[in-house]
VOPAGU-2260 file (C-alpha; in pm, 1 decimal, decimal comma):
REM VOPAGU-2260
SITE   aa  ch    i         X         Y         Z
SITE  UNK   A    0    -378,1   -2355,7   -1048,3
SITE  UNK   A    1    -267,6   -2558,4    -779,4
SITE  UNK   A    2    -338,9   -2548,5    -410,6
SITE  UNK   A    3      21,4   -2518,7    -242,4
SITE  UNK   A    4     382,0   -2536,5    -401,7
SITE  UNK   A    5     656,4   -2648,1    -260,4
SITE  UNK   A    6     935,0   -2435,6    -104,1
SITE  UNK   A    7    1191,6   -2298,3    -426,1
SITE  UNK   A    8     894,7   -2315,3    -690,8
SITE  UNK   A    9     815,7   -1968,2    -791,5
SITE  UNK   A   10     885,5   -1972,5   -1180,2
SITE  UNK   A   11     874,7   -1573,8   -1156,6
SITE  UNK   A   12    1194,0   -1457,1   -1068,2
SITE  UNK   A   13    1147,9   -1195,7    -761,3
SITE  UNK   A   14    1376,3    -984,6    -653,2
SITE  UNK   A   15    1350,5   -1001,1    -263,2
SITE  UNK   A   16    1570,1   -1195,2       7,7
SITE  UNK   A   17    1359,7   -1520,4     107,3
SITE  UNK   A   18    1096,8   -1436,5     394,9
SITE  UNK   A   19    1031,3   -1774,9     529,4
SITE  UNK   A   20     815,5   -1663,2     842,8
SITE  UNK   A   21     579,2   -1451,0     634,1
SITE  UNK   A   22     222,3   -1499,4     732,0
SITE  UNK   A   23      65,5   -1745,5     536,7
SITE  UNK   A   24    -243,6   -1935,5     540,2
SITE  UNK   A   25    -298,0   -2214,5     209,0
SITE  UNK   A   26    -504,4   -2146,6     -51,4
SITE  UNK   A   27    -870,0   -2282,6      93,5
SITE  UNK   A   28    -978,2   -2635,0     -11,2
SITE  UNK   A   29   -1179,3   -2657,8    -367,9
SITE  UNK   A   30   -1126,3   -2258,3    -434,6
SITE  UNK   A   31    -966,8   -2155,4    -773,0
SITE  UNK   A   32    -939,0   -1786,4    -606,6
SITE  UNK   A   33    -587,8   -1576,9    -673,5
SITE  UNK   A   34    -570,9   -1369,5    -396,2
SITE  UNK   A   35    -788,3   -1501,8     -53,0
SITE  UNK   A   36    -877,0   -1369,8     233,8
SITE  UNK   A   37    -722,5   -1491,7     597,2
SITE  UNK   A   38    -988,3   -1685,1     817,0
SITE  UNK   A   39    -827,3   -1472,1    1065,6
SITE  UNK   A   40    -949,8   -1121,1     940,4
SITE  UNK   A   41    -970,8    -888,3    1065,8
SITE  UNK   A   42    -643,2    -941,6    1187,0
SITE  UNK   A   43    -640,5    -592,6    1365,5
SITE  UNK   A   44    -996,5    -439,3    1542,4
SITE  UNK   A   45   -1100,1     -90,8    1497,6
SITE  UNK   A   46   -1011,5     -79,5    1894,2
SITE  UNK   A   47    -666,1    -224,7    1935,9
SITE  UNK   A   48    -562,8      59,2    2134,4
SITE  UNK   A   49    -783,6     338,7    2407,7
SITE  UNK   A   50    -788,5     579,3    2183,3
SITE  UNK   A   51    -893,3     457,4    1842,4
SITE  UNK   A   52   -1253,4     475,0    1647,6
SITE  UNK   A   53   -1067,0     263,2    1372,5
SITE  UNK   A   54    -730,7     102,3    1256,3
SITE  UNK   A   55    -694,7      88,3     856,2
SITE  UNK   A   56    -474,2     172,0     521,8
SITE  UNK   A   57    -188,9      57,7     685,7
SITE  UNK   A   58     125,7     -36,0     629,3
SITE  UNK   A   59     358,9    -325,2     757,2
SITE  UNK   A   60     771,1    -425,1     643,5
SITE  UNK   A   61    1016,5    -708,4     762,0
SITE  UNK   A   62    1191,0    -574,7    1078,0
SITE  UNK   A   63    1437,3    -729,5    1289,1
SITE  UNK   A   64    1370,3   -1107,7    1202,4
SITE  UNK   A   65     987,2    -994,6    1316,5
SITE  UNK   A   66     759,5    -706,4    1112,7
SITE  UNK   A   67     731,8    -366,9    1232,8
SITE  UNK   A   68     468,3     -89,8    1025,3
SITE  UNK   A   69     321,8     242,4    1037,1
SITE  UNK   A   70     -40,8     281,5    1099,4
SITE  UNK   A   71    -339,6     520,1    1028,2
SITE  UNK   A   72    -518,0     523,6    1347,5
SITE  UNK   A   73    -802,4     749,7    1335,8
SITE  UNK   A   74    -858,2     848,6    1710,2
SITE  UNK   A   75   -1174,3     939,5    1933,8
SITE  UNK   A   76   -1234,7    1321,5    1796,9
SITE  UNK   A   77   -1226,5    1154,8    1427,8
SITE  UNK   A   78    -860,8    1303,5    1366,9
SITE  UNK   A   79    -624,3    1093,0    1127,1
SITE  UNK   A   80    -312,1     988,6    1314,2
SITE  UNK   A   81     -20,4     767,7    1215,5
SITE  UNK   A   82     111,2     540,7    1488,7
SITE  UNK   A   83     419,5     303,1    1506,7
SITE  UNK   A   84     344,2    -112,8    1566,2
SITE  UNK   A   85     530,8    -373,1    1604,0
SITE  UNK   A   86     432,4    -769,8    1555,5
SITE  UNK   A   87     668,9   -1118,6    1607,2
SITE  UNK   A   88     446,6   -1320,4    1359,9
SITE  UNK   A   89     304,9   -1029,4    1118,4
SITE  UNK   A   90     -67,4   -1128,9    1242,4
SITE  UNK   A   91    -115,1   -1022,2    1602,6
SITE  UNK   A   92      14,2    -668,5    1667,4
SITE  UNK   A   93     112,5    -431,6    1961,4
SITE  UNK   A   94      71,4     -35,6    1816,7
SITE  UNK   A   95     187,7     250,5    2038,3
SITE  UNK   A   96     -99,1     457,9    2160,5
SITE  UNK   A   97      36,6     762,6    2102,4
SITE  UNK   A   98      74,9     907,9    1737,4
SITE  UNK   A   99     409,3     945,8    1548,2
SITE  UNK   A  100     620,7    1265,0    1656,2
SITE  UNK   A  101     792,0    1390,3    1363,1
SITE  UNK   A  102    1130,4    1542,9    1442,7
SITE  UNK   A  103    1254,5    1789,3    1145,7
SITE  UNK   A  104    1551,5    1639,8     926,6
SITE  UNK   A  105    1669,1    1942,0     888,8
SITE  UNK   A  106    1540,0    2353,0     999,0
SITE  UNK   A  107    1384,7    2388,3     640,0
SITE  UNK   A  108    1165,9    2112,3     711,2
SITE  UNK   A  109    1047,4    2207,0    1074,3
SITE  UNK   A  110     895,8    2516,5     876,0
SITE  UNK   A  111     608,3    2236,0     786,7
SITE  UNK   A  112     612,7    2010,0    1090,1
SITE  UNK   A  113     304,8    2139,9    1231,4
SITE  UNK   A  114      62,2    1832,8    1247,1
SITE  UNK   A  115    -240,6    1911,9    1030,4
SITE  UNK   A  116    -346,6    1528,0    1010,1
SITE  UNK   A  117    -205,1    1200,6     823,8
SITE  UNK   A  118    -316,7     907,7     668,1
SITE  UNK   A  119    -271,4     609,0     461,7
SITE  UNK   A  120     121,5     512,8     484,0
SITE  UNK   A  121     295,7     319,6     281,0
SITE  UNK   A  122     679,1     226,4     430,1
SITE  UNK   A  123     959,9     138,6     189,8
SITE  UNK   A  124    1333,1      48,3     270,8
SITE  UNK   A  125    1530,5     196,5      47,0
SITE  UNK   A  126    1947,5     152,5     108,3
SITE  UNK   A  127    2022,0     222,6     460,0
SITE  UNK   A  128    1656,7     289,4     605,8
SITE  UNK   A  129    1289,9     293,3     601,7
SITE  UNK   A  130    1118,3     557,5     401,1
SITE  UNK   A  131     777,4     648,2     484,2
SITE  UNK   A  132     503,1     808,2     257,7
SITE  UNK   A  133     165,2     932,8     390,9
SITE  UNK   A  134    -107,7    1148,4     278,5
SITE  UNK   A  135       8,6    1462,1     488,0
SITE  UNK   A  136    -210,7    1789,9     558,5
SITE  UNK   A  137     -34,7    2109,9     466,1
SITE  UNK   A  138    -282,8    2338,1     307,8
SITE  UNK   A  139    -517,9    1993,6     171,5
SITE  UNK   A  140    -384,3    1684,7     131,7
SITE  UNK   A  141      -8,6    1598,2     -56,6
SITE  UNK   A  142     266,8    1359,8      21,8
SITE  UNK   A  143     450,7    1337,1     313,2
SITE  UNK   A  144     838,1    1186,6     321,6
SITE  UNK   A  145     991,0    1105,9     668,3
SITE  UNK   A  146    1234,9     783,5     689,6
SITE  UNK   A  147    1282,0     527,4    1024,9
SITE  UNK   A  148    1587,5     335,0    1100,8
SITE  UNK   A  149    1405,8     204,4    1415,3
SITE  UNK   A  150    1027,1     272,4    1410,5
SITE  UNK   A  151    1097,0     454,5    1727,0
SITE  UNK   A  152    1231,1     759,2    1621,4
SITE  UNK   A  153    1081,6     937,8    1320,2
SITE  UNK   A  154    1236,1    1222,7    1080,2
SITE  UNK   A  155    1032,9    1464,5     886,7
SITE  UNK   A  156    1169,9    1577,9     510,1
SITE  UNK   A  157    1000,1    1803,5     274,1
SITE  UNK   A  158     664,0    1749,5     150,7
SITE  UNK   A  159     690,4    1595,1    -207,4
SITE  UNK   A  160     436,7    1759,6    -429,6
SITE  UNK   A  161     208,0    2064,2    -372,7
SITE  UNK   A  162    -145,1    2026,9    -267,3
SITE  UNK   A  163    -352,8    1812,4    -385,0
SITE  UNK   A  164    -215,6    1441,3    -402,1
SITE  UNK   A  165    -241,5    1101,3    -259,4
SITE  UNK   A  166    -134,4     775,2    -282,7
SITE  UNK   A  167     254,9     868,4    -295,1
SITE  UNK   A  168     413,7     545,0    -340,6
SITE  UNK   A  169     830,9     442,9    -366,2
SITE  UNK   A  170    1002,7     223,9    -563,4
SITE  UNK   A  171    1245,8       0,4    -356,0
SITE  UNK   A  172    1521,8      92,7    -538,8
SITE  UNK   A  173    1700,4     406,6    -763,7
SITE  UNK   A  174    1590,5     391,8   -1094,0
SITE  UNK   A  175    1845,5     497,1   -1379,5
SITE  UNK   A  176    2000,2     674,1   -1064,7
SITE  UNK   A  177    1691,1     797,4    -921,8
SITE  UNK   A  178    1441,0     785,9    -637,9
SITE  UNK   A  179    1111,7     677,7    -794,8
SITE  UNK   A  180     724,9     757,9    -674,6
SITE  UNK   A  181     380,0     686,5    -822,7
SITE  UNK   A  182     130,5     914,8    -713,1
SITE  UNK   A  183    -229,5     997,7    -743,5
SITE  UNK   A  184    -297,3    1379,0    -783,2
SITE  UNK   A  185    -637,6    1510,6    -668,0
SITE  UNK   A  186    -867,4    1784,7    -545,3
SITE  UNK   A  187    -931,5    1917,6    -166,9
SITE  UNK   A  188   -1235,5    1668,0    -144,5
SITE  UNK   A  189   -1327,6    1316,8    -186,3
SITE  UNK   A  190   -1150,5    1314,4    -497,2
SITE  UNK   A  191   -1390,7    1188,1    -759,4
SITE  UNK   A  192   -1150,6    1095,4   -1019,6
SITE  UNK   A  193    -789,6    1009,5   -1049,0
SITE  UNK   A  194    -528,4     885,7   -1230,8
SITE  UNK   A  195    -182,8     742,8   -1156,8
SITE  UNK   A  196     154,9     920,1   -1234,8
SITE  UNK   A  197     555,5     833,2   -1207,6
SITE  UNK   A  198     792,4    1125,3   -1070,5
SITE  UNK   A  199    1162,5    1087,8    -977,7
SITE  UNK   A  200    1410,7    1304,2    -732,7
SITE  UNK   A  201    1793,1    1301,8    -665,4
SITE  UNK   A  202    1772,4    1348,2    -346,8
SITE  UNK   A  203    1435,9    1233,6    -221,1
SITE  UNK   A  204    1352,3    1608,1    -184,8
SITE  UNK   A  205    1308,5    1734,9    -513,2
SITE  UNK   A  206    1061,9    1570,7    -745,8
SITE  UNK   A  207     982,8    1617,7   -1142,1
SITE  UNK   A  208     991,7    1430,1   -1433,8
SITE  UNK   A  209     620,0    1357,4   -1399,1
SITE  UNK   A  210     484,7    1094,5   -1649,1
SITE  UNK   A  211     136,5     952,9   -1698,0
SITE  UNK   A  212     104,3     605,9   -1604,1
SITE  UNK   A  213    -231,1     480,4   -1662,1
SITE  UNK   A  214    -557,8     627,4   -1560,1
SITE  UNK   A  215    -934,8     481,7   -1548,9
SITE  UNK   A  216   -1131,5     220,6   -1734,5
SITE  UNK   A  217   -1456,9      65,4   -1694,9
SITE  UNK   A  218   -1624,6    -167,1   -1440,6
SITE  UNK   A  219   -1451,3    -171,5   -1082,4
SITE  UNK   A  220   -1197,2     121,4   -1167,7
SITE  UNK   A  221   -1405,5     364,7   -1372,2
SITE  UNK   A  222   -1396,8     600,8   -1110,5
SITE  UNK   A  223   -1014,8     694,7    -974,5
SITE  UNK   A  224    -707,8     475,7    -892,8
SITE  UNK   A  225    -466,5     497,8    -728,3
SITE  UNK   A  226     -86,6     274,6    -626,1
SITE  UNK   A  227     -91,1      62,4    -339,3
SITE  UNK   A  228     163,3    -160,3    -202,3
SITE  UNK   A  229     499,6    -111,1    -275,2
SITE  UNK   A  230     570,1    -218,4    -615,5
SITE  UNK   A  231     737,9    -613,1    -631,4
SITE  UNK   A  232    1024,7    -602,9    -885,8
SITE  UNK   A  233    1006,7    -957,8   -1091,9
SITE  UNK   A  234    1163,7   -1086,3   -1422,8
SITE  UNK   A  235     819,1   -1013,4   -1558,7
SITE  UNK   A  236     805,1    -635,2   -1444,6
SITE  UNK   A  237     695,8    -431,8   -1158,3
SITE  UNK   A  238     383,9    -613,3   -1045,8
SITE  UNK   A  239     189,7    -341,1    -885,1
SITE  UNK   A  240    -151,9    -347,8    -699,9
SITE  UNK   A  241    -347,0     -81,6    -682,4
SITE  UNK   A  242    -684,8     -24,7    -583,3
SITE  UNK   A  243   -1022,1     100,6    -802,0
SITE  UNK   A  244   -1295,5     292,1    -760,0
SITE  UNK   A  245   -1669,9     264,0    -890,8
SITE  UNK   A  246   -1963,0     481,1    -859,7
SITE  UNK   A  247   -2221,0     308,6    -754,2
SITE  UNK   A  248   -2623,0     441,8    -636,8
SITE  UNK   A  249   -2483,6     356,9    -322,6
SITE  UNK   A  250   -2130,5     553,6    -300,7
SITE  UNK   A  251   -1766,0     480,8    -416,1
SITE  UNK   A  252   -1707,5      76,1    -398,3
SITE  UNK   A  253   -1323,7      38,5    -373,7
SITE  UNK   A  254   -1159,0    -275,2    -450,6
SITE  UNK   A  255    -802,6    -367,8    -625,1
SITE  UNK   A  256    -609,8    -513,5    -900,5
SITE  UNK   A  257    -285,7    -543,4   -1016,3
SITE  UNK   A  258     -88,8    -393,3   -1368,4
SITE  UNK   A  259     242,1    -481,4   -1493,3
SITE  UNK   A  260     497,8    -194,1   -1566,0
SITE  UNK   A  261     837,7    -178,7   -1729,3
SITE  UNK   A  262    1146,0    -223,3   -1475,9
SITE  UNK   A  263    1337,3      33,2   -1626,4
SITE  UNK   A  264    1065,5     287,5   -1744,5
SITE  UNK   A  265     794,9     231,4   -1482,3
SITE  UNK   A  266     552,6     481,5   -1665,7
SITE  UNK   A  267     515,2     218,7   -1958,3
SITE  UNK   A  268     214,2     -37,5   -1843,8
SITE  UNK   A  269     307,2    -410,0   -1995,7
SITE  UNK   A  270     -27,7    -540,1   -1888,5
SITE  UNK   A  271    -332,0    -445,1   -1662,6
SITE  UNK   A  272    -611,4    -661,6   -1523,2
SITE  UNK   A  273    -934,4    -622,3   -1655,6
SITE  UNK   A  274   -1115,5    -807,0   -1388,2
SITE  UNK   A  275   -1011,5    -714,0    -948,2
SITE  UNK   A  276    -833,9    -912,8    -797,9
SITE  UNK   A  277   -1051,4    -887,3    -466,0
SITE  UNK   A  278   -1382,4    -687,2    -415,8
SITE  UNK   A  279   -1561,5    -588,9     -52,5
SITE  UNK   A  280   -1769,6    -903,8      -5,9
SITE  UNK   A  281   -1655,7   -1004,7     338,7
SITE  UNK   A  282   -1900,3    -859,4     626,1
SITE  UNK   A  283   -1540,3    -701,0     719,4
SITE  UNK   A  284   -1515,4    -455,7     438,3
SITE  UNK   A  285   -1869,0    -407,3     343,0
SITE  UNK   A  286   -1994,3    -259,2     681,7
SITE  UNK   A  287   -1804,0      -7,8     857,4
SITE  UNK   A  288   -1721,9     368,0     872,8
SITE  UNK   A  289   -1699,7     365,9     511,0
SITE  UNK   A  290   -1911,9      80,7     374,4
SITE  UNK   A  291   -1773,8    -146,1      33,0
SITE  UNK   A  292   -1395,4     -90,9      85,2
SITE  UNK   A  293   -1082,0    -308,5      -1,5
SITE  UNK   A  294    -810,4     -82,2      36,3
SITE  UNK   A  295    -424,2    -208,3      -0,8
SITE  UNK   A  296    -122,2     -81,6     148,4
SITE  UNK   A  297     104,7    -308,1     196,4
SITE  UNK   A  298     259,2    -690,0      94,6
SITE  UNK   A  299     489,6    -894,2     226,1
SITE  UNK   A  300     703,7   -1155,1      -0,5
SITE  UNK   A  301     883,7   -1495,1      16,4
SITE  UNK   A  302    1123,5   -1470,8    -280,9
SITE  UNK   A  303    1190,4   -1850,2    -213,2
SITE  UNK   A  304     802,7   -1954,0    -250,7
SITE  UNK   A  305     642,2   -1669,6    -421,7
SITE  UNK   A  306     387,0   -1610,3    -148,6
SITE  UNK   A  307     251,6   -1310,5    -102,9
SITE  UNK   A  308     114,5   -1142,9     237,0
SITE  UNK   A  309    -171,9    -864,0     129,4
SITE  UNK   A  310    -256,8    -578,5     373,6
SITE  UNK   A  311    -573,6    -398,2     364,8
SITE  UNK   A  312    -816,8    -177,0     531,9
SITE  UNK   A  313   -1173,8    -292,5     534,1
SITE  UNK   A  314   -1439,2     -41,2     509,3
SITE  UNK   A  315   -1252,3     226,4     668,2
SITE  UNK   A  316   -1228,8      31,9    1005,7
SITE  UNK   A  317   -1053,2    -235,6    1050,6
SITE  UNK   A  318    -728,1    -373,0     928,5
SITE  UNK   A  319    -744,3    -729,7     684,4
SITE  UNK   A  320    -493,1    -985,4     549,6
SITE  UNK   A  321    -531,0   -1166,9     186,7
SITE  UNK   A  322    -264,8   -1430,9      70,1
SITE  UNK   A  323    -164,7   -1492,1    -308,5
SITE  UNK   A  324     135,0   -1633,7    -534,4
SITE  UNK   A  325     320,9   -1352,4    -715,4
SITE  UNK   A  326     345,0   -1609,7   -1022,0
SITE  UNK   A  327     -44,2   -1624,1   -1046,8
SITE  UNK   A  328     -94,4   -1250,9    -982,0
SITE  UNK   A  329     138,0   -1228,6   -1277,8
SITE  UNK   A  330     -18,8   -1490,9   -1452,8
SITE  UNK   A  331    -387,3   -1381,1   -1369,3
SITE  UNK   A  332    -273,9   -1007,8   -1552,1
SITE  UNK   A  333    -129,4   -1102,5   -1838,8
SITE  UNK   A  334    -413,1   -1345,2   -1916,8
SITE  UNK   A  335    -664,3   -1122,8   -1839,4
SITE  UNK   A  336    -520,5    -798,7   -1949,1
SITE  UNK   A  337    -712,0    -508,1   -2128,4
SITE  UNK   A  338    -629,7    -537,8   -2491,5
C-alpha cells in the first residue's frame, strides 16, 4: 500500500466531478493504516459557538467552490439542534448560532413543522439541490426530509417513515427511476439492536419497497448498524460506510466499516468488512459525553485522486476528520470480507 499517489491514479473508477481542494493530509510516515485520523482533530470543539455543550454527527458537501454542511449542535439545556456552517478549506468552520428554521414545502407539511428536536444529518445533492436527512422528533424518533439550494434557507417535506427510525440515508442519484434511502429502523430508546434496510419513493415523499440489506455480525458490529456517509458510486459498487455497535461491560463502543452493494439493486451486499475500518482510540472519541464513539456522517471525494475526506463525531462531542483512498477502502473489503 503505498504512501501517496499521484494526481489521475485511482484504478477504481468513481463517479464524482474531481474535488481538487478537498482536505487532505498524507498518509503518516511508516503507517500501513487505511483510513487515518487528521493531526488536526478535532477539527471542530464542542464550543464553536455560545450556545453549544457539543458539535457532532455532522454533515459537510462541496458548496460554491468552498464546503458548506448541516450540523447537530446540541445546545446549553441538552436539546438536539441542527445548525447551518459554512467553511473555505473544509477544516476550519464558521456555524450559525442559531438552529435551522424549517419553512413548510407545502401546507401538508407545516401540519408537522413543530420542532420536537433533530439530530444526526446527513446532506445529499440530488439534481437541482441539496437534500437533507435527519433523525427528526415527531412522536419518537423517524426521518426527516427538507432540501437547501443555499444553506440559508431551509424547506421542510414530509417525514419519511413512521416512528421509530434512524440513520435515513440517500442515494445521490434515481435508481431504476427512483429516489433511494437506507435506513435503520428502531425503538423509542437507545436502540439496542438494528439492522439496515433499502426503501425507494417517486417523489421523495412517499416511500416503500422496503428490502433487507444486511444486519449484525460479530465483533465490532454485533450490536446494531446503521448507514453513514452518503454512499460513493464506483465501478466496483456502492462503497458504503457505516458504523457498528458492540456491547461492551462498559456501554455501546461504536466504530465503522465499510460494505460493498450492487449499483443497480443496492439491497444485494457484494462484500462486507469483517474487521473496522477505524475504532475510538484517539483521547478525542474515547472521552466525552458519550465515551468510545466513532460516528460517520459524511465524506468528501476527489474523483481525480481517489482521496477520501471522512467526517465524524467523537464521543458525542466533538467533530473529527479521517483521510483514506476509495481504491484501498475497496480493496481493504473485498480482501477482508465475511465469507
Amino acid at each position: 500500500m503505498s504512501n501517496e499517489r499521484k494526481s489521475g491514479s485511482s484504478r477504481v473508477r468513481i463517479a464524482h466531478s474531481p474535488l481538487p481542494n478537498i482536505p487532505w493530509e498524507d498518509r503518516p510516515a511508516g503507517s500501513s493504516a487505511v483510513v487515518w485520523r487528521s493531526a488536526r482533530n478535532p477539527i471542530i470543539p464542542h464550543d464553536l459557538i455560545p450556545t453549544s455543550n457539543s458539535i457532532f454527527n455532522s454533515a459537510v458537501v462541496p458548496y460554491e467552490g468552498a464546503f458548506a454542511g448541516v450540523f447537530r449542535c446540541d445546545d446549553k439545556r441538552r436539546e438536539m439542534q441542527l445548525h447551518a456552517g459554512r467553511s473555505a478549506d473544509g477544516v476550519t468552520w464558521q456555524i450559525e448560532p442559531q438552529r435551522i428554521q424549517w419553512v413548510p414545502d407545502n401546507p401538508t407539511a407545516a401540519e408537522i413543522n413543530t420542532f420536537q428536536y433533530g439530530y444526526d444529518p446527513r446532506v445529499c445533492w440530488i439534481e437541482d439541490r441539496y437534500y437533507v436527512t435527519w433523525c427528526n422528533g415527531y412522536h419518537g424518533p423517524t426521518i426527516g426530509v427538507g432540501y437547501t439550494y443555499d444553506f440559508t434557507t431551509f424547506y421542510q417535506m414530509e417525514n419519511a417513515y413512521l416512528p421509530f427510525n434512524r440513520n435515513g440515508v440517500l442515494f445521490p442519484r434515481l435508481i431504476n427511476g427512483k429516489y433511494a434511502m437506507l435506513s435503520r429502523p428502531s425503538d423509542n430508546g437507545h436502540t439496542p439492536f438494528g439492522d439496515i434496510y433499502y426503501s425507494e419513493s417517486p417523489d421523495m415523499t412517499h416511500w416503500g419497497r422496503h428490502r433487507y440489506v444486511m444486519g449484525t455480525k460479530g465483533g465490532w458490529q454485533s450490536t446494531k448498524i446503521g448507514a453513514g456517509p452518503i454512499p460513493i458510486e464506483t465501478s466496483e459498487g456502492w462503497l458504503l460506510i457505516y458504523h457498528g455497535v458492540l456491547t461492551s461491560c462498559n456501554g455501546f463502543v461504536y466504530s465503522f466499516g465499510a460494505a460493498l452493494l450492487d449499483l443497480e439493486q443496492p439491497w444485494k451486499v457484494i462484500a462486507r468488512g469483517e474487521p473496522y475500518l477505524l475504532a475510538p482510540q484517539a483521547p478525542y472519541e474515547r472521552t466525552g459525553d458519550v465515551p468510545n464513539v466513532a460516528f460517520p456522517c459524511a465524506s468528501l471525494v476527489d474523483a481525480d485522486t481517489g482521496r477520501m475526506a471522512i467526517y465524524y463525531g467523537g464521543a458525542d462531542t466533538v467533530v473529527c476528520l479521517a483521510f483514506a483512498y476509495v481504491d484501498d477502502v475497496v480493496e481493504f473489503v473485498k480482501e477482508n470480507a465475511f465469507s
